[in-house]
C-alpha positions in Angstrom: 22.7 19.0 -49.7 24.1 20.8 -46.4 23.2 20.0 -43.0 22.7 21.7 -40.2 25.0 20.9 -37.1 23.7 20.4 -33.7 23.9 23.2 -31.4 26.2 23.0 -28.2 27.7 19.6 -29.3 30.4 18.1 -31.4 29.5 16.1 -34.3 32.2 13.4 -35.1 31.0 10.4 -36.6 34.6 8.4 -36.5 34.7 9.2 -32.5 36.0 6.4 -30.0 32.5 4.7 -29.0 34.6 2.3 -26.4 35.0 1.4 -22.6 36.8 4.4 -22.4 34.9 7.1 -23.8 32.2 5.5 -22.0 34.0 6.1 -19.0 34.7 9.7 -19.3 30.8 10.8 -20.4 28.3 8.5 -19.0 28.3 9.9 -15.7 25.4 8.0 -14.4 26.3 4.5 -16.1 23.1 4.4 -18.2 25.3 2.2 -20.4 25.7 -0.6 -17.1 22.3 -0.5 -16.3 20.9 -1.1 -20.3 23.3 -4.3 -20.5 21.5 -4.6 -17.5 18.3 -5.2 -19.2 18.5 -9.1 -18.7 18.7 -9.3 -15.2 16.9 -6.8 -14.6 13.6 -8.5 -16.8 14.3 -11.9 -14.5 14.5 -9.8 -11.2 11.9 -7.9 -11.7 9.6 -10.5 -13.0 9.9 -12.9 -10.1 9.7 -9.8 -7.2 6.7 -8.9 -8.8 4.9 -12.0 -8.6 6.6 -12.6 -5.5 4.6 -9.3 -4.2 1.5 -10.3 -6.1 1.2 -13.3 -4.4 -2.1 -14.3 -3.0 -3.6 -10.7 -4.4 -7.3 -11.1 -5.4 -8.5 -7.7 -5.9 -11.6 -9.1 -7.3 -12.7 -11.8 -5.7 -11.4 -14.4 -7.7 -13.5 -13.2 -11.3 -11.9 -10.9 -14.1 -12.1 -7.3 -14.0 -13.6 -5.6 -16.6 -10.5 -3.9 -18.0 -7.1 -2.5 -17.8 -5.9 1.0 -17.9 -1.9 1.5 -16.8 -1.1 5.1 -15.8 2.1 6.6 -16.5 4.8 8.7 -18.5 7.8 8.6 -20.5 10.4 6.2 -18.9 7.5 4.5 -16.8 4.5 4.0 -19.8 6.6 2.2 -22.2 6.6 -1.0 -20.5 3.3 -1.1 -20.6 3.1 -0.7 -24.1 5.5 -3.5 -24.1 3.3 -5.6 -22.5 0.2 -4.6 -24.3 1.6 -5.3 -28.0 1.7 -9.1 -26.5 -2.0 -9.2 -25.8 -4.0 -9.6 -28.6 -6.6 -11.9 -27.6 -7.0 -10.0 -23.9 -10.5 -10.8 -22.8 -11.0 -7.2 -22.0 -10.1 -4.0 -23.2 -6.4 -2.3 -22.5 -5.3 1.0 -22.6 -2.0 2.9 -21.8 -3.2 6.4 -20.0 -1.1 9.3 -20.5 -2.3 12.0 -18.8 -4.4 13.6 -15.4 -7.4 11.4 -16.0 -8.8 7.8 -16.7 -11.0 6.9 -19.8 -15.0 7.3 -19.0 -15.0 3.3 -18.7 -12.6 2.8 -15.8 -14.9 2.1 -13.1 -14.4 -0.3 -9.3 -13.6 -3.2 -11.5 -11.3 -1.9 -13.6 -7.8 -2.9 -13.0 -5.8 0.5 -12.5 -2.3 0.0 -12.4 -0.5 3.5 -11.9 3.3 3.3 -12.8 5.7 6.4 -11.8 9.2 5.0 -11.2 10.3 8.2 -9.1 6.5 7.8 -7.3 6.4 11.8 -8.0 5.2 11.6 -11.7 1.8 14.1 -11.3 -0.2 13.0 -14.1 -0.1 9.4 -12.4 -0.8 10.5 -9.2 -4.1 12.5 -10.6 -5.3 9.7 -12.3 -4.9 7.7 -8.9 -7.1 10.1 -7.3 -9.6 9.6 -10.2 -9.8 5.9 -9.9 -9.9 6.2 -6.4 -12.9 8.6 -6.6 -14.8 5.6 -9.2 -14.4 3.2 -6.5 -11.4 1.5 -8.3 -8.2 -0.2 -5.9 -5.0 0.8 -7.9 -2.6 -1.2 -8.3 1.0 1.2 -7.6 4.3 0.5 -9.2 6.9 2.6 -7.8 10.3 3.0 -6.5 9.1 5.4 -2.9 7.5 9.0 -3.6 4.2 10.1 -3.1 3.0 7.2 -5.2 4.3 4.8 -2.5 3.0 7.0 0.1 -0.7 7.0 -1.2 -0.3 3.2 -1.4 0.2 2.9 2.5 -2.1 5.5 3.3 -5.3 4.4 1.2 -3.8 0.4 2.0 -3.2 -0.2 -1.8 -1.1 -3.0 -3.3 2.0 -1.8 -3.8 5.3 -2.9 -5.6 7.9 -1.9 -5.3 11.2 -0.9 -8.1 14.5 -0.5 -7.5 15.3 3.9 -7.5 18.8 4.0 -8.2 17.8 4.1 -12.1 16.8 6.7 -14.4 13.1 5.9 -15.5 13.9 5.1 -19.0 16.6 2.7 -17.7 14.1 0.5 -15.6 12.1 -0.9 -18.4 12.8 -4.6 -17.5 11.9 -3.9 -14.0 8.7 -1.7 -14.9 7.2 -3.9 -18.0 7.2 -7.6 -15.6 5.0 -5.3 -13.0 2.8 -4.5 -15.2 2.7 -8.4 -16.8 2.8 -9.8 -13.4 -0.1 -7.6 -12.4 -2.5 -8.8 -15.7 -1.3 -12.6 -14.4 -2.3 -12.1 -10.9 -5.9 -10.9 -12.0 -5.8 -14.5 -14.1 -5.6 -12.3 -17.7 -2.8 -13.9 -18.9 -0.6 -17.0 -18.5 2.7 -18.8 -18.7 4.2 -15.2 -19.5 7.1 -17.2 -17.3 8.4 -18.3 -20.6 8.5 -15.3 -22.1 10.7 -13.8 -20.3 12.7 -16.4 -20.0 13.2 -16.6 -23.9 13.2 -12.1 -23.6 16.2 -12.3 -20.7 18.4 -15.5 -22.7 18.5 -13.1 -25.9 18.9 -10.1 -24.4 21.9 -11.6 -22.6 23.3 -12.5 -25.9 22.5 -8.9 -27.5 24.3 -7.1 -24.2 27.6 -9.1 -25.2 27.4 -7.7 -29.2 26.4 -4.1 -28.6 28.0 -3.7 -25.7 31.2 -0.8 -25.6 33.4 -4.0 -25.8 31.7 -4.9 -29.2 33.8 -4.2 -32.7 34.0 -0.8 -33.9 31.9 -1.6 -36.4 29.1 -3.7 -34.8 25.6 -2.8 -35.8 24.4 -0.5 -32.9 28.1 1.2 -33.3 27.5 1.6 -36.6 23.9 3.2 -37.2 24.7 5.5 -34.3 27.2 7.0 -36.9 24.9 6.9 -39.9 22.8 9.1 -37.6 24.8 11.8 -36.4 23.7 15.1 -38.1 20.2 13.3 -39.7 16.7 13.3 -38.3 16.1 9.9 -37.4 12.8 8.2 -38.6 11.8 5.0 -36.8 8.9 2.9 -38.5 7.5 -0.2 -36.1 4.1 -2.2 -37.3 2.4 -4.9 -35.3 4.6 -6.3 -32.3 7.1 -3.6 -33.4 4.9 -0.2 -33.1 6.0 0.2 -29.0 9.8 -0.6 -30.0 9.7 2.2 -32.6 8.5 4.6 -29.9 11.1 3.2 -27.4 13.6 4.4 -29.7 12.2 7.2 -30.0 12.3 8.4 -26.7 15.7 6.8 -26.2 17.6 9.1 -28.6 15.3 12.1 -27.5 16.2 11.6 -23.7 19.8 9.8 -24.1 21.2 11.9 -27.5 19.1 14.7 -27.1 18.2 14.9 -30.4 14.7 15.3 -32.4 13.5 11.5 -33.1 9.7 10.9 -34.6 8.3 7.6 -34.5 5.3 6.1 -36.5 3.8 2.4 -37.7 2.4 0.7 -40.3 -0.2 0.6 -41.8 -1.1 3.8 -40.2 1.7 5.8 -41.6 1.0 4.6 -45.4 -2.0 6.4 -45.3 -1.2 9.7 -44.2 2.7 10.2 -43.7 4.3 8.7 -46.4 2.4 11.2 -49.0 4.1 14.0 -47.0 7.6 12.8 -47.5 7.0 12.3 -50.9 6.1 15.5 -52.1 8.5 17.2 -49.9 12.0 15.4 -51.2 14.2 18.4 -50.0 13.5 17.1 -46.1 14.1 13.5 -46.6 17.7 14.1 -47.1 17.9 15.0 -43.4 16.6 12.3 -42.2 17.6 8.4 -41.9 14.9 5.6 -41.9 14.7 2.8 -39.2 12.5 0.3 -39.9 12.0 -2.5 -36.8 10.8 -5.7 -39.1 9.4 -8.3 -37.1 9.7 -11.2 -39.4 7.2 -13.5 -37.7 4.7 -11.2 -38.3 2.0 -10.3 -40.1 2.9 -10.6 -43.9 0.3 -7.7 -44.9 3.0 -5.8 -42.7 6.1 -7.3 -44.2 4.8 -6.2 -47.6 4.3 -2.8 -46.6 7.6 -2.2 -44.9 9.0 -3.5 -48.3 7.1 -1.1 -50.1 7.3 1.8 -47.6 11.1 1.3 -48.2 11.1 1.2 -51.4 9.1 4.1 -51.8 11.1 6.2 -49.3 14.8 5.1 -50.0 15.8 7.5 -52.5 14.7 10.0 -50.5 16.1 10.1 -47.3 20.0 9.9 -46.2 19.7 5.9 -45.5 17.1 3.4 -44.8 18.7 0.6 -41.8 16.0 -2.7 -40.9 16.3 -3.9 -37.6 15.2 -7.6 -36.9 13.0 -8.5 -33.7 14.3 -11.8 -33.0 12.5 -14.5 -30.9 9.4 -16.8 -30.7 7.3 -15.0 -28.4 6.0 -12.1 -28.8 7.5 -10.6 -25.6 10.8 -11.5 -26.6 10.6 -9.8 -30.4 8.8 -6.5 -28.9 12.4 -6.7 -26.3 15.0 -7.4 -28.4 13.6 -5.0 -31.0 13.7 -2.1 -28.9 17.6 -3.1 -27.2 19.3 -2.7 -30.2 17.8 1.4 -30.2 18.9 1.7 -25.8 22.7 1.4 -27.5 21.9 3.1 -30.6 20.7 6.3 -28.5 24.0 5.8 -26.2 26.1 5.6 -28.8 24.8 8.7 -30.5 25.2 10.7 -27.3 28.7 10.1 -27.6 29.0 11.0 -31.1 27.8 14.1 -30.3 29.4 14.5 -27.1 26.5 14.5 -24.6 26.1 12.4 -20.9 23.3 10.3 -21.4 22.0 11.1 -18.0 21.0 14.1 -16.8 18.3 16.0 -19.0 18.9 19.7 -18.4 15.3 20.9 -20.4 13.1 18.4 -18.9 14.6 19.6 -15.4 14.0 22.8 -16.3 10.2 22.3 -17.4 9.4 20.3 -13.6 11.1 23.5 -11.7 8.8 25.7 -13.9 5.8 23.6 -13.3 6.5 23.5 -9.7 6.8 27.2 -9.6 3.3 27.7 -11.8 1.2 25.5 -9.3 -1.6 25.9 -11.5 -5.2 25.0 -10.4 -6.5 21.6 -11.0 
């Protein structure tokens, strides 16, 4: 079957994926600051609780629920965070867009993360809590987020800025856990990250440019150049998938689609099926978790089986870990080196993301009404 070839790129799947060549491409050292990841999880874990300290926004009982504003780079923590919650007291939901669900109200905690503090869909939604009577909590780095927190004396804390979004995610994920802690949600999360930053710190040393030629991330980076990558998460896994997701979109610039089981058995896999001429663009990456659920387990088994003649290649990546913060991690760091790699391969700088620019400076210029 032919393939297409990537518009405006090179593809070579035997190119030099080493210190050197990332040198010479990765002009804003997005590959420094994801072996980063482990310091960054213990850094930004301790300043948060260090700026959380003492904060009682309501009055020493539980609020009523939890809804974390943001986009892109500055959502997925949250959604890191939130696949290690399932016996929250109260009800938890990722926002991604201009306004809160109907049940935020004044004792809702509202956390609003935009690491540039300029995101616009968070800063609407900080208007609407504000305008239920709701204190939001602000993660940000300075912007007009920041601004809005001194102005309307809101709790604010604060990220490092010298960092693409979607590089930050150790920094952005503790502020969000740190926040649920300081409202008494959750506990000893201390020893999650712990376990998260010791394994990370071990993964940064075998991916990293320095690794073999043919270590793992090297190597599926190469299986994907010229396919249509297909990442599969379930459980624990389902924010990892769309991590890398949105790591190869933004880092490779290439189309990635994400999905999770069981959902995707019931709608999704019937499509690939009866459409076998696709599959043999795309490669299957399935993120097993195997202290998970065993319903799960089975289905990835059978998902793969179903769908591995199919497509070009079927890879399973491991979370590895106790806790469930630490499997969620080191699921989605294998797919941060995956994404750089493939940028590489097809000889694109990770950082700067000509489109998206290009859609912000047309948004700008539209100034539609609210």
């Amino acid at each position: 079957m032919s393939e297409t070839t990537r518009v405006g790129a090179p593809r070579d799947a035997t190119g030099d994926l080493g210190p050197a060549r990332v040198a010479a491409l990765d002009s804003e050292r997005l590959f420094a600051a994801v072996a980063g990841l482990p310091r960054q999880l213990d850094d930004g874990y301790r300043a948060a609780r260090a700026a959380l300290a003492g904060w009682d926004l309501f009055d020493g009982s539980f609020p009523d629920g939890v809804a974390v504003c943001g986009m892109g780079g500055s959502a997925i923590g949250a959604d890191v965070v939130g696949a290690c919650l399932g016996d929250l007291r109260v009800p938890y939901q990722v926002v991604r867009g201009y306004r809160l669900p109907g049940w935020v109200g004044p004792r809702t905690l509202v956390v609003a993360v935009s690491h540039s503090g300029d995101t616009e869909e968070t800063l609407s939604c900080v208007d609407d809590a504000l305008e239920r009577g709701a204190r939001p909590l602000c993660v940000a780095s300075g912007g007009r987020l920041a601004a809005v927190a001194g102005d309307r004396g809101l709790t604010l804390v604060h990220v490092p800025g010298a960092l693409r979004p979607r590089a930050a995610l150790g920094y952005l994920a503790t502020s969000v856990a740190a926040a649920l802690e300081a409202a008494g949600l959750i506990d000893g999360f201390a020893d999650q990250v712990g376990e998260a930053v010791e394994l990370t710190g071990r993964l940064a040393i075998e991916l990293g440019p320095e690794s073999p030629d043919d270590s793992r991330a090297k190597r599926l980076a190469r299986e994907l150049v010229g396919r249509l990558p297909l990442v599969y998460g379930g459980g624990l896994t389902a924010p990892a998938a769309r991590r890398w997701k949105g790591q190869l979109n933004e880092n490779a610039e290439t189309p990635a689609f994400f999905n999770e089981v069981p959902e995707l058995d019931h709608n999704e896999l019937a499509g690939w099926v009866a459409n076998r001429e696709l599959g043999g663009r795309a490669l299957l990456v399935l993120l097993d978790d195997p202290a998970g659920d065993r319903r799960l387990q089975r289905r990835f088994d059978l998902t793969a089986a179903m769908l591995g003649p199919l497509v070009a290649g079927v890879a399973r990546v491991e979370a590895l870990g106790v806790s469930a913060f630490a499997r969620v991690v080191t699921s989605l760091y294998v797919g941060d080196f995956v994404s750089l790699y493939l940028s590489l391969l097809y000889g694109v700088d990770p950082g700067p993301i000509a489109a998206l620019e290009d859609l912000k400076r047309r948004l700008a210029a539209a100034d539609p009404a609210p």
